[in-house]
Residue frames as qw, qx, qy, qz and C-alpha x, y, z in Angstrom:
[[0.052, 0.658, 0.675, -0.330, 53.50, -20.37, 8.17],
 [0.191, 0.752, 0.051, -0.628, 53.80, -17.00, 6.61],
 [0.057, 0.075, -0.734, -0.672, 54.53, -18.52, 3.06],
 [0.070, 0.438, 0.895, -0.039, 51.12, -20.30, 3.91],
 [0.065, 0.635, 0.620, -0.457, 49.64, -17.18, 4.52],
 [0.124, 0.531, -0.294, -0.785, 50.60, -15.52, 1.52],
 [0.095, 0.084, 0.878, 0.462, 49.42, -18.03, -0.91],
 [0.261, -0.110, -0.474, -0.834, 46.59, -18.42, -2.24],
 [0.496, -0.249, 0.439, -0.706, 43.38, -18.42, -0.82],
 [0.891, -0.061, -0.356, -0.274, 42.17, -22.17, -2.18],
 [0.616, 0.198, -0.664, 0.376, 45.37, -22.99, 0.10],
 [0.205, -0.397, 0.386, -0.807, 43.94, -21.75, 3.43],
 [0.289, 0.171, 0.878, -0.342, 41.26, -24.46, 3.80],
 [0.074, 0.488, 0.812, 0.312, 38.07, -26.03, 2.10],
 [0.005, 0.765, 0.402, -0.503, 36.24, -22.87, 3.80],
 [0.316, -0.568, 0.280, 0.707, 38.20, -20.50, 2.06],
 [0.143, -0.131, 0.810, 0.554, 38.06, -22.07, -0.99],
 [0.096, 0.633, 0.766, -0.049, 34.17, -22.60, -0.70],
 [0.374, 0.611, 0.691, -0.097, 33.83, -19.41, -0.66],
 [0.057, -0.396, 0.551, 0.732, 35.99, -18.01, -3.32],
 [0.060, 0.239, 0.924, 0.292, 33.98, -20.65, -5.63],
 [0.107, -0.585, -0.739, 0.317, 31.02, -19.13, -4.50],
 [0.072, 0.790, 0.001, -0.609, 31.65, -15.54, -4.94],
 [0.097, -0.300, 0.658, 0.683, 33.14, -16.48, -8.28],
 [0.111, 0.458, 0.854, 0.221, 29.96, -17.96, -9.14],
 [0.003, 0.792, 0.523, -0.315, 27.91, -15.37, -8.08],
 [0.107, -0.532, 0.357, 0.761, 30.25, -12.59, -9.79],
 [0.149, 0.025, 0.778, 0.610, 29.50, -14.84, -13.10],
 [0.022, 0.673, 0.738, -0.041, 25.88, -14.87, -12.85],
 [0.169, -0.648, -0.178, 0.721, 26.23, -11.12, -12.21],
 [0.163, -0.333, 0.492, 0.788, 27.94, -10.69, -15.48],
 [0.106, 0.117, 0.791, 0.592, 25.72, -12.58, -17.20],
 [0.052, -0.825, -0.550, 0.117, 22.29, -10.72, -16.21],
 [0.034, -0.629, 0.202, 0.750, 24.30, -7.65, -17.28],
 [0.155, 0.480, -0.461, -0.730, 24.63, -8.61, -20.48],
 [0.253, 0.278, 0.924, -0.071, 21.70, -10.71, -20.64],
 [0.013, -0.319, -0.549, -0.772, 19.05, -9.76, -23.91],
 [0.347, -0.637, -0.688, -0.037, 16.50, -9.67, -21.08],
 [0.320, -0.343, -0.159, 0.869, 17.74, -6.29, -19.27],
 [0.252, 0.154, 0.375, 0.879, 16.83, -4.57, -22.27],
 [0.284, -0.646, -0.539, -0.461, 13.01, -4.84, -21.69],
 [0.476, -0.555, -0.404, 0.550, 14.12, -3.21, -18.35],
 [0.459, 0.658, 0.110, 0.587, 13.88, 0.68, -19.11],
 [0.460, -0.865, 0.087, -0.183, 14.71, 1.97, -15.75],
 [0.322, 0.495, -0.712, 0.379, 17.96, 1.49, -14.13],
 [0.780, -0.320, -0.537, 0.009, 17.26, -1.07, -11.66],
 [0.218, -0.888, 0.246, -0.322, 17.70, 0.27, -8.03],
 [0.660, 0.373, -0.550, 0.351, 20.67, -0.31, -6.47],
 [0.624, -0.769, -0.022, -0.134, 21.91, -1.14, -2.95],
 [0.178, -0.795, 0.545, -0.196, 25.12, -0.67, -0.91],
 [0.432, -0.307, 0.844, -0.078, 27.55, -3.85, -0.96],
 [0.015, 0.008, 0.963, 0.270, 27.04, -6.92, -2.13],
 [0.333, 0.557, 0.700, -0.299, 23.24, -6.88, -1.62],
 [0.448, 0.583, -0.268, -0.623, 22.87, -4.43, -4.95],
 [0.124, 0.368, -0.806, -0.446, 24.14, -7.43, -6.85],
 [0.014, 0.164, 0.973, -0.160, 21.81, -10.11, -5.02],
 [0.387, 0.403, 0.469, -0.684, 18.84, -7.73, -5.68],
 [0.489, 0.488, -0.357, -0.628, 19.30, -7.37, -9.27],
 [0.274, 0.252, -0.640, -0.672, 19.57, -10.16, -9.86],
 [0.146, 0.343, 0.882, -0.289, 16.25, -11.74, -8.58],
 [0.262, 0.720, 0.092, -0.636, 14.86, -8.40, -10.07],
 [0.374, 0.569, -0.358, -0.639, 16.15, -9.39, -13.50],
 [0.353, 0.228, -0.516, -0.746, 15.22, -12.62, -13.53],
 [0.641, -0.155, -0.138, -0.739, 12.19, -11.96, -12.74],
 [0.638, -0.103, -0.762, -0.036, 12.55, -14.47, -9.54],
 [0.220, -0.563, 0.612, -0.510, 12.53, -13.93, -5.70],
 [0.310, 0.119, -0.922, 0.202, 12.77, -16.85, -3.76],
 [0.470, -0.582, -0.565, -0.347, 9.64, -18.54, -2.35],
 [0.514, -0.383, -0.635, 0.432, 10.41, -18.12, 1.15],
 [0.083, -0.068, -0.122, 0.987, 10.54, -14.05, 0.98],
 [0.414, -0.249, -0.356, -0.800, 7.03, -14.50, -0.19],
 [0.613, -0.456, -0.618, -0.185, 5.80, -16.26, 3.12],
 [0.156, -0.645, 0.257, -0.702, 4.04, -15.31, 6.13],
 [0.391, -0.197, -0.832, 0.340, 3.84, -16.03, 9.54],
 [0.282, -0.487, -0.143, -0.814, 0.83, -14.89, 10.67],
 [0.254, -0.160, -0.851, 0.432, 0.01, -14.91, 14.97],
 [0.197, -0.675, -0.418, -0.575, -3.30, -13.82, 16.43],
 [0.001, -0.102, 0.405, -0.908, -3.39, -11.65, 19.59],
 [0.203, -0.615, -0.759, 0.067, -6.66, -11.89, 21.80],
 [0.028, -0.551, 0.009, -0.834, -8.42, -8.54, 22.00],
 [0.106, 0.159, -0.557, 0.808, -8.84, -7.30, 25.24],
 [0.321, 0.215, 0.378, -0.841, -11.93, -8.35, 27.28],
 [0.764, 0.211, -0.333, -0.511, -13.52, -10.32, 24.51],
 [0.914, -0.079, 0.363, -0.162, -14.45, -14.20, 24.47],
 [0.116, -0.394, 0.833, 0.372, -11.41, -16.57, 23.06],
 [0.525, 0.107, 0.838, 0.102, -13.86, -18.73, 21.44],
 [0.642, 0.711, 0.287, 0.015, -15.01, -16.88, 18.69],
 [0.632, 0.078, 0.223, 0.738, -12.02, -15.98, 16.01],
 [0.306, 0.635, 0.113, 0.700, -13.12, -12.47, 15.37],
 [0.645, -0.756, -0.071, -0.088, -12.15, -11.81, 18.67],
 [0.667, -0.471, 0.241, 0.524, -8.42, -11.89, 17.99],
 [0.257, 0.868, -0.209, -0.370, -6.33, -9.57, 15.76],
 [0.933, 0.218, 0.085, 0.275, -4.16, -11.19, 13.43],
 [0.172, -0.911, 0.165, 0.337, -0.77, -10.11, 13.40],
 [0.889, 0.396, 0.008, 0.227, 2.01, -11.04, 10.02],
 [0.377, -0.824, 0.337, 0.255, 5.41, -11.32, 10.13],
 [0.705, 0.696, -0.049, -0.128, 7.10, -10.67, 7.11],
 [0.772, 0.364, 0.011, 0.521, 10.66, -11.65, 5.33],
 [0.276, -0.841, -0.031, 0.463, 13.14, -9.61, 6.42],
 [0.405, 0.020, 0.723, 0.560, 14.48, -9.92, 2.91],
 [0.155, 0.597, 0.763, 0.196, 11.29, -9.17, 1.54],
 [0.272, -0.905, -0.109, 0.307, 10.88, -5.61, 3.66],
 [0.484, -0.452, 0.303, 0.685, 14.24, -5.03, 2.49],
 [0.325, 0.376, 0.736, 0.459, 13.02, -5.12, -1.46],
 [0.223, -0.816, -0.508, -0.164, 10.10, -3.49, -1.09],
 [0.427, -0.744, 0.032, 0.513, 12.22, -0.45, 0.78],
 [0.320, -0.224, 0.421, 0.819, 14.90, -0.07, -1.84],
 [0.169, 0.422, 0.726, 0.516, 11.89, 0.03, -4.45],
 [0.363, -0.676, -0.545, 0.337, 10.43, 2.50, -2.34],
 [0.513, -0.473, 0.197, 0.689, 13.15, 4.72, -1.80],
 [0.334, -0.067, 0.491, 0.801, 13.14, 5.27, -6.00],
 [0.026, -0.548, -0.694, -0.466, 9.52, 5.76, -6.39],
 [0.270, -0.673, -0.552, 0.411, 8.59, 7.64, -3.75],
 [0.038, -0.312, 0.101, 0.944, 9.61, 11.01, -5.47],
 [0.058, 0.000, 0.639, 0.767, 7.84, 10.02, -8.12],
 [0.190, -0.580, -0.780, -0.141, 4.54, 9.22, -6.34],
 [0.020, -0.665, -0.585, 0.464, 4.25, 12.42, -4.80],
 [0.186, 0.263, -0.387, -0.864, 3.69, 14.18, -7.76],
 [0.210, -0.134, -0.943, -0.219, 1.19, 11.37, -8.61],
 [0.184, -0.429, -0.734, 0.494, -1.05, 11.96, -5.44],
 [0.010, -0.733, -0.504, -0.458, -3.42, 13.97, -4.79],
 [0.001, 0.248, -0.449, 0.859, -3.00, 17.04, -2.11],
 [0.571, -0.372, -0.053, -0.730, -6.71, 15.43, -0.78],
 [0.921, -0.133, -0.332, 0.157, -5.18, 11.92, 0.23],
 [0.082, -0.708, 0.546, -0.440, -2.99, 12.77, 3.32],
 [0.942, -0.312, 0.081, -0.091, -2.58, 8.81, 4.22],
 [0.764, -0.109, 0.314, 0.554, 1.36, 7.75, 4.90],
 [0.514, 0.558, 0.043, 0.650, 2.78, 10.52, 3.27],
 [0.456, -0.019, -0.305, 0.836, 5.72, 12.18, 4.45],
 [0.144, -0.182, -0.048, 0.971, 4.86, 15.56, 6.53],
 [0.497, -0.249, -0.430, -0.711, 0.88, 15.05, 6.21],
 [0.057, 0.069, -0.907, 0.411, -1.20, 13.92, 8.86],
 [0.123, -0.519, -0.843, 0.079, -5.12, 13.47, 10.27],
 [0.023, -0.642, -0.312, 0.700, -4.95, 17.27, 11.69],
 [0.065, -0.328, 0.297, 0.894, -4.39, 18.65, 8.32],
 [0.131, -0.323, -0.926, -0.142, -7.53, 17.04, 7.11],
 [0.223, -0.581, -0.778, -0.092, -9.29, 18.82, 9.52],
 [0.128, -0.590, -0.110, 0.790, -8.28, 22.02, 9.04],
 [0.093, 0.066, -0.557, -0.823, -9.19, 21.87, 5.46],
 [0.049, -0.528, -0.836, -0.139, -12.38, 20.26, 6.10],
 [0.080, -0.766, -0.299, 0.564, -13.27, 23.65, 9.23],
 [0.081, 0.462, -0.144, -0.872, -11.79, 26.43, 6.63],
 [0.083, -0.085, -0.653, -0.748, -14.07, 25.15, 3.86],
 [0.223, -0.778, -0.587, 0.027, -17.11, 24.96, 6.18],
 [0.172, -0.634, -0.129, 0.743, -16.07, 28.75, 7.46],
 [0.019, -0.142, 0.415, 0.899, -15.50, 29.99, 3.77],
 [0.100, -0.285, -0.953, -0.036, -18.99, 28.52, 3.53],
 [0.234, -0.809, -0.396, 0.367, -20.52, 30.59, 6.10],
 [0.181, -0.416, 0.138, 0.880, -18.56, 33.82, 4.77],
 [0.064, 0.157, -0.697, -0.697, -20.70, 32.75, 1.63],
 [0.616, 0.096, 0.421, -0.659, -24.21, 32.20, 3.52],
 [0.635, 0.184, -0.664, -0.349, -23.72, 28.57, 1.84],
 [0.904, -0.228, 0.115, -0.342, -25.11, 25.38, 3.42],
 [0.169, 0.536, -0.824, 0.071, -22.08, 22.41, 4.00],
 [0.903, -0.229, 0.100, -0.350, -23.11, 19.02, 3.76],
 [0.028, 0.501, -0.861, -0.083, -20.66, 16.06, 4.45],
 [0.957, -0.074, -0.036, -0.279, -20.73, 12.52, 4.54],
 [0.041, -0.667, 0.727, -0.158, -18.12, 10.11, 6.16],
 [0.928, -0.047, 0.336, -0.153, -17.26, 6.56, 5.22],
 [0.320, -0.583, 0.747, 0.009, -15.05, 4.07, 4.75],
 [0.643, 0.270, -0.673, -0.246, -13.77, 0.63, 3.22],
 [0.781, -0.563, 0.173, -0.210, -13.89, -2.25, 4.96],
 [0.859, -0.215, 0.403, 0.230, -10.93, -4.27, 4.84],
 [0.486, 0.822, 0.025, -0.296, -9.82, -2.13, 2.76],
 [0.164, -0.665, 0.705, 0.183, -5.91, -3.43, 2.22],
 [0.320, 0.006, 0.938, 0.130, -6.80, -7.34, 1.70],
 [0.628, 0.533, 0.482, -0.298, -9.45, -6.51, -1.17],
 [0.103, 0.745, -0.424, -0.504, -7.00, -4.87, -3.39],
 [0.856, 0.488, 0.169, 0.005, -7.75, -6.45, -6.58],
 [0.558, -0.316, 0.440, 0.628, -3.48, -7.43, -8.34],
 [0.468, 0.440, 0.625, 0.445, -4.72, -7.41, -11.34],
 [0.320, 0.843, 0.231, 0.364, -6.12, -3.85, -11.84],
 [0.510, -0.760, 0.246, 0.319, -3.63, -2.60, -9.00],
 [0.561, -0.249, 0.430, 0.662, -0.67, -3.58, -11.89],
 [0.327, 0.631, 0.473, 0.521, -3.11, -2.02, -14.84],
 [0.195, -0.973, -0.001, 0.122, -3.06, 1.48, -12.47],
 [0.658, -0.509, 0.306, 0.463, 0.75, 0.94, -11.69],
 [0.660, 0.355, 0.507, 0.425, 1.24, 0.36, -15.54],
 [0.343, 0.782, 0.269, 0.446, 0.19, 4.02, -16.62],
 [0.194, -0.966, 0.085, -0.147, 2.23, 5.76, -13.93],
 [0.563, -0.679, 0.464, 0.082, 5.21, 3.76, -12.99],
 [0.238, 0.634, -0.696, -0.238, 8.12, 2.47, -14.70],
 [0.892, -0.033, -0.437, -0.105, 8.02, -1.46, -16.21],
 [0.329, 0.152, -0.838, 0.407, 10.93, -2.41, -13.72],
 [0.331, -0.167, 0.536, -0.758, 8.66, -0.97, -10.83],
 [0.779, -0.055, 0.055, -0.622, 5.30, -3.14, -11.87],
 [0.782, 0.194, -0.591, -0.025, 7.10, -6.14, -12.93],
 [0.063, 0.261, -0.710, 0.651, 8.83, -5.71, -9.14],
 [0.526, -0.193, 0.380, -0.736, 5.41, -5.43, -7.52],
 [0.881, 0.084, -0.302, -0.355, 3.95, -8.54, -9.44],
 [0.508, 0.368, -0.719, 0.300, 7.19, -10.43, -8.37],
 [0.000, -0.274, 0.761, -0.587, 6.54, -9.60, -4.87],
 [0.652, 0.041, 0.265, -0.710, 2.52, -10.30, -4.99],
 [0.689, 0.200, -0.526, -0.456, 2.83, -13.27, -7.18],
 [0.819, -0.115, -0.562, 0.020, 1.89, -16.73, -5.04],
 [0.147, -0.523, 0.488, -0.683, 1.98, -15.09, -1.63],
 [0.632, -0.321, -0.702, 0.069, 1.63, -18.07, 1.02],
 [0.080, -0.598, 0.376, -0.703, 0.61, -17.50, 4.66],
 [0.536, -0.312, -0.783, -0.032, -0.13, -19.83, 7.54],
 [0.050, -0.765, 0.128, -0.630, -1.37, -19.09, 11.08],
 [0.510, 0.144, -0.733, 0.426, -0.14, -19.87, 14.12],
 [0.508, -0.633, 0.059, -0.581, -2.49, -19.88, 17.46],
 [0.716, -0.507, 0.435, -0.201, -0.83, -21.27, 20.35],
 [0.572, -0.183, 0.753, 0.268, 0.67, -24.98, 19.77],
 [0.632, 0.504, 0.563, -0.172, -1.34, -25.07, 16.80],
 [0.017, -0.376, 0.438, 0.816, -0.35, -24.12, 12.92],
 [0.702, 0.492, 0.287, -0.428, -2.51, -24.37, 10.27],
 [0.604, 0.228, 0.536, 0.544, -1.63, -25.33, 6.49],
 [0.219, -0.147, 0.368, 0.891, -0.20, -23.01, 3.85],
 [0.355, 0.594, 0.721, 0.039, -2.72, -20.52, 2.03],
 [0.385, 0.121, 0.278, 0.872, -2.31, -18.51, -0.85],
 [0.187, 0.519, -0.002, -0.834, -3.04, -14.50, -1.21],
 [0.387, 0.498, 0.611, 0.478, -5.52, -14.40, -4.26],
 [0.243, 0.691, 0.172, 0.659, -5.88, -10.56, -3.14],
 [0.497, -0.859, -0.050, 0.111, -4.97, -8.04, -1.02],
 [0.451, 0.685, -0.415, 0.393, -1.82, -6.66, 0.29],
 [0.642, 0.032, -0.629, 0.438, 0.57, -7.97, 2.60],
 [0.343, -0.898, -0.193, -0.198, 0.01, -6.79, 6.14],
 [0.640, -0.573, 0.302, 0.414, 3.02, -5.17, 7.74],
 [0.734, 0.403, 0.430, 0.337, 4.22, -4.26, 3.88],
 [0.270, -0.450, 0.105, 0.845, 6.60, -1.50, 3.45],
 [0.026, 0.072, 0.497, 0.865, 4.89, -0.60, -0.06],
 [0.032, 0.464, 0.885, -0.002, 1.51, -1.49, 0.81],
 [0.072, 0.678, 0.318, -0.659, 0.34, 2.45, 1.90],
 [0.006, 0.425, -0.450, -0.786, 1.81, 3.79, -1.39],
 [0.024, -0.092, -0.830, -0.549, 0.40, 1.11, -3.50],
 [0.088, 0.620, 0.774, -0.090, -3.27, 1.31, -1.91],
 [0.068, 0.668, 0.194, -0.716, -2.67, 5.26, -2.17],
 [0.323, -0.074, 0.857, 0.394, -2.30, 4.00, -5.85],
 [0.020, -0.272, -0.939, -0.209, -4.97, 2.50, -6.19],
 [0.012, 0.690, 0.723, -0.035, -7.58, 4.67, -5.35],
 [0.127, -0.388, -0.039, 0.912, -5.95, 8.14, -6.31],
 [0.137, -0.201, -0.604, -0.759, -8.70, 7.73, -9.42],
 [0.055, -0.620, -0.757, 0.199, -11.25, 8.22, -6.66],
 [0.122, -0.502, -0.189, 0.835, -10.89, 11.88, -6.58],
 [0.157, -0.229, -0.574, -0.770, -13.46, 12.42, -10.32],
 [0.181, -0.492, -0.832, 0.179, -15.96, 12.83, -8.05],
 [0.078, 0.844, 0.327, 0.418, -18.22, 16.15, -8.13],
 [0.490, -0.803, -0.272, -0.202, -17.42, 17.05, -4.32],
 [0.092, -0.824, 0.459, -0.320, -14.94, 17.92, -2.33],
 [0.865, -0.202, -0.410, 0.206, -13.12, 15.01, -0.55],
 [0.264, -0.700, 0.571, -0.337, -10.96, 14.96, 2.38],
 [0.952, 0.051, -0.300, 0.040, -9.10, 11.32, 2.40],
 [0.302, 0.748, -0.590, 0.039, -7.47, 9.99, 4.35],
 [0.218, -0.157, 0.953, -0.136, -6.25, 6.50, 3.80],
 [0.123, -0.360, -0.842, -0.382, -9.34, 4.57, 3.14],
 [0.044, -0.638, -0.466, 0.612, -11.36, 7.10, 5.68],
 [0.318, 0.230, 0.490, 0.779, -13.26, 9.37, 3.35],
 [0.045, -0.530, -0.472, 0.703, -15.15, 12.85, 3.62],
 [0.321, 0.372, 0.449, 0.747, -17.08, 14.02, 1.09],
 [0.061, -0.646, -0.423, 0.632, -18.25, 17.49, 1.44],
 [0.125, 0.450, 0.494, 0.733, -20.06, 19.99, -1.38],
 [0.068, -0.375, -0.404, 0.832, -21.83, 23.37, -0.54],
 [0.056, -0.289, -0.571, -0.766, -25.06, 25.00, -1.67],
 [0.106, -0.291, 0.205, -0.929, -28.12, 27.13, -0.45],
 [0.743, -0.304, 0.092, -0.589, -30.85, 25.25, 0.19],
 [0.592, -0.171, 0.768, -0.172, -30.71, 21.24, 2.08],
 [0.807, 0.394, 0.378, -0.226, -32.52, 19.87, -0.96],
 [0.514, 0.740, -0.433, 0.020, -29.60, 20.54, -3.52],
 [0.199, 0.569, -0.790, 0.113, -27.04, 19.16, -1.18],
 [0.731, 0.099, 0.568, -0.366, -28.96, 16.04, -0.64],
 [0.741, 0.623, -0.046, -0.245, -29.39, 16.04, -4.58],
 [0.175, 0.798, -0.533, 0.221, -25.29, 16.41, -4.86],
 [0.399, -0.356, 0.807, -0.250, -24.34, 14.02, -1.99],
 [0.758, 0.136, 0.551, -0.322, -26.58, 11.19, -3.35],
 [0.863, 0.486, -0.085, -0.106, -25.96, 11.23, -6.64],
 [0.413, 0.642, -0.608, 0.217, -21.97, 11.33, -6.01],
 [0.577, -0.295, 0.705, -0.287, -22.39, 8.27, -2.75],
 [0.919, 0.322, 0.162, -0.160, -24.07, 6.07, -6.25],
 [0.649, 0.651, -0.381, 0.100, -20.84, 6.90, -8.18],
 [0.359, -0.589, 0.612, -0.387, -18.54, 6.22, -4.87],
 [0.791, -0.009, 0.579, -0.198, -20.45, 2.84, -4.83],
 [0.860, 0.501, -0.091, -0.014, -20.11, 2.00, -8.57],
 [0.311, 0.744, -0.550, 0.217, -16.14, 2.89, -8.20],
 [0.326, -0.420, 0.834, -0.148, -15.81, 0.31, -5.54],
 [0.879, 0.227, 0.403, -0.115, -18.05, -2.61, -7.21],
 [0.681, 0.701, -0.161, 0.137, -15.97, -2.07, -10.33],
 [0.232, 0.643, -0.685, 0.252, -12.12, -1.94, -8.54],
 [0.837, -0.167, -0.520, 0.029, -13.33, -4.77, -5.68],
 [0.202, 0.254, -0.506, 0.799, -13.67, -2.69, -3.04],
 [0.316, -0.553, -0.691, -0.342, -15.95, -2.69, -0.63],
 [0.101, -0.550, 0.213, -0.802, -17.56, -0.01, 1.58],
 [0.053, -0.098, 0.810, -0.576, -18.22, 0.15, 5.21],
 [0.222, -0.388, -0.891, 0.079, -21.40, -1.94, 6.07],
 [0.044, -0.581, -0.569, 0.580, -22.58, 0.74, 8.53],
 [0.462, 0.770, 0.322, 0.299, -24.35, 3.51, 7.14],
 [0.431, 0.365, -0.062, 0.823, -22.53, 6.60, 6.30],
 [0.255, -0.649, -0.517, 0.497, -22.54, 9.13, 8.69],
 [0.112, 0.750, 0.502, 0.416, -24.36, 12.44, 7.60],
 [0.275, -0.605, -0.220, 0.714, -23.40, 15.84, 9.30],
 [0.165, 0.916, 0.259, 0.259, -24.76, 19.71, 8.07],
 [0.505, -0.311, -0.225, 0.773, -23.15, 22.68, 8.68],
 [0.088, 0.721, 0.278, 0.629, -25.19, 26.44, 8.46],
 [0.303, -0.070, -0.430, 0.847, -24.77, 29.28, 10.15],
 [0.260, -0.387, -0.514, -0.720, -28.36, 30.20, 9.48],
 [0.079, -0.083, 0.737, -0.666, -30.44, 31.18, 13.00],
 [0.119, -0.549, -0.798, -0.218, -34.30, 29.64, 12.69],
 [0.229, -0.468, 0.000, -0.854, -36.92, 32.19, 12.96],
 [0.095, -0.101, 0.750, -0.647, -38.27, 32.19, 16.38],
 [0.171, -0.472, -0.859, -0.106, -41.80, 29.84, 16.92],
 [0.409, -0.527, -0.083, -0.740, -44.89, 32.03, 18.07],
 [0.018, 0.173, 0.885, -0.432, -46.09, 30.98, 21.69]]
């Protein structure tokens, strides 16, 4: 018995042996996507993970496969509270991604994430580390106060996208990506967006398979970054902003109402042109309108 156990491992059993074979395969493959002419067009260093899973990332990452199943969802719907079950927009939808997939999409994270906040604007405080909703709205109050210190008028407007995640248009999403982010990183994202399937599942019931033609995954570890991405070329706009997420505040100061009317309107047309052109679309309702002066009305005769 202890010769047995010193021998070699093909002598231990078919297990054993399976998966010596196995790792020996996988070792080759390794090698050969190292030193494979296709790397080259890779100028980043491909990111790397702990163990054996660095090897199994790259090499789906270099070439330029992931396996279909990481790219499907399972998507249940959840009855909102208090609402009729027979109509469907009455339930929330809820996806449940790859855990494989999450995993990707993390490590890819992880390397970009320095790089996107330098990228960002300091007016987009969605998903980003050590930013939050309040800070918003302390920059919004001290620029209405600095306002008043400046017997200036403050007009905002506040509005939104609708759906704003599942409009995201791949195509110019990889033509943004392109001029800020290394090729491994866009060629990654395309990988993970390319022929997303999702079915949905209500009770006994399942529907048939149906592909993403846009949007982003819900429940998507990259998804915040990439929409914050995508729409950091809102901020050419005349006015002040205050973003965050797709929630948007624009806000511009001047002395009489009739200027910042003039101002607000002419930069809500460009707002609108910038979503018809990326394939976004704003919120249905109208925008909500709010002054701010510190100006006291002269007092009516009786």
């Amino acid at each position: 018995m202890g010769q047995l156990a010193s021998g070699p491992p093909e002598l231990h059993g078919c297990k054993s042996g399976a998966n010596l074979s196995m790792r020996s395969a996988q070792c080759a493959e390794v090698h050969e996507v190292r030193h494979s002419p296709r790397v080259r067009q890779y100028p980043s260093r491909v990111p790397e993970a702990s163990g054996s899973s660095r090897h199994h990332v790259a090499i789906h990452i270099l070439l330029q496969r992931i396996p279909r199943t990481w790219r499907q969802a399972k998507v249940i719907t959840l009855q909102k509270p208090g609402k009729e079950p027979h109509v469907a927009a009455n339930y929330r939808p809820i996806s449940l991604l790859s855990v494989c997939y999450k995993l990707l999409e993390r490590i890819v994270l992880q390397r970009i994430n320095p790089v996107v906040e330098d990228l960002l604007s300091v007016d987009q405080s969605g998903f980003r580390r050590g930013r939050c909703t309040s800070d918003q709205v302390t920059a919004l109050t001290t620029f209405i106060e600095n306002g008043f210190q400046k017997n200036l008028k403050t007009g905002t407007v506040f509005s939104d996208l609708t759906a704003a995640y599942d409009t995201i248009w791949h195509i110019g999403l990889l033509v943004k990506l392109s001029k800020c982010l290394p090729f491994w990183c866009v060629r990654t994202v395309e990988l993970l967006l390319r022929n997303r399937r999702f079915r949905v599942h209500m009770g006994d019931d399942t529907s048939s398979w149906r592909t993403h033609k846009n949007g982003l995954p819900q429940g998507s570890v990259l998804a915040p970054t990439l929409f914050n991405l995508y729409t950091n070329d809102l901020l050419t706009l005349l006015v002040r902003k205050f973003i965050y997420a797709d929630d948007i505040c624009c806000a511009t100061q001047a002395e009489t109402f009739a200027k910042l009317e003039c101002t607000l309107t002419a930069d809500l047309a460009r707002l609108t042109q910038y979503c018809q052109q990326w394939c976004l679309k704003p919120s249905s309702q109208r925008p909500l309108r709010v002054s701010f002066t510190c100006a006291i009305p002269a007092p009516t005769a009786s």
